[in-house]
C-alpha positions in Angstrom: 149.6 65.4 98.0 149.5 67.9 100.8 151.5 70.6 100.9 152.9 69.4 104.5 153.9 66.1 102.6 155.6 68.3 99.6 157.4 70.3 102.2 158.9 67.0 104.1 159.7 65.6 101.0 161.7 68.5 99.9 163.3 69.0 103.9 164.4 65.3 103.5 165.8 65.6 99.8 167.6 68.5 100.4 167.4 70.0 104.3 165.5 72.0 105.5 167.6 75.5 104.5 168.7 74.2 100.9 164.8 73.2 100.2 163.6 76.7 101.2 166.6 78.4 98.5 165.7 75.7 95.9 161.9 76.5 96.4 162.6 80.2 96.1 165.4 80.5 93.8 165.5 78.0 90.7 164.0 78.5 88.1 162.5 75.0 86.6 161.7 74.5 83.1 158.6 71.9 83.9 157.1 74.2 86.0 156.5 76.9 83.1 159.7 79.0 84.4 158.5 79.6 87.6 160.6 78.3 91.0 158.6 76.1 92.6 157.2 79.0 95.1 155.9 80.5 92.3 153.9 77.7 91.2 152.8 76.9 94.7 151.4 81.0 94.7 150.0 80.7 91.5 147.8 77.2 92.5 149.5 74.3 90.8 149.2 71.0 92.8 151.9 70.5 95.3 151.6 66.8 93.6 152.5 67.9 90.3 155.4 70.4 91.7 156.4 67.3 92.8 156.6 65.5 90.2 158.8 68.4 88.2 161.3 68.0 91.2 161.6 64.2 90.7 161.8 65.2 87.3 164.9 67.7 87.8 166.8 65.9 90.7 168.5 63.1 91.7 165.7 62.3 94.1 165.8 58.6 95.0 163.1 56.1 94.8 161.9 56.4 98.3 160.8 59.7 98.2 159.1 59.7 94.3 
């Protein structure tokens, strides 16, 4: 997954100004602690930060 493609699919799940708090300011267990910012700086795949947002929110089929 590109990171454009991540970024949309955060934008529509949550808007564009809630996506940019959520990326910066919670914390997510499945991504080792980090916010997913964090683990975008530190190199994990936007697919698998992905996957730990499906995996924490009420994201619906369309977008997983």
């Amino acid at each position: 997954m590109r990171l454009t493609v991540f970024w949309d699919r955060m934008n529509q799940q949550f808007g564009e100004r809630y996506a940019e708090s959520v990326a910066k300011d919670y914390v997510m267990a499945d991504l080792g602690g980090r916010t997913i910012e964090q683990a975008l700086a530190d190199g994990e795949p936007a697919k698998r930060v992905w996957q730990a947002v499906v995996a924490t929110f009420d994201v619906p089929s369309t977008l997983q």
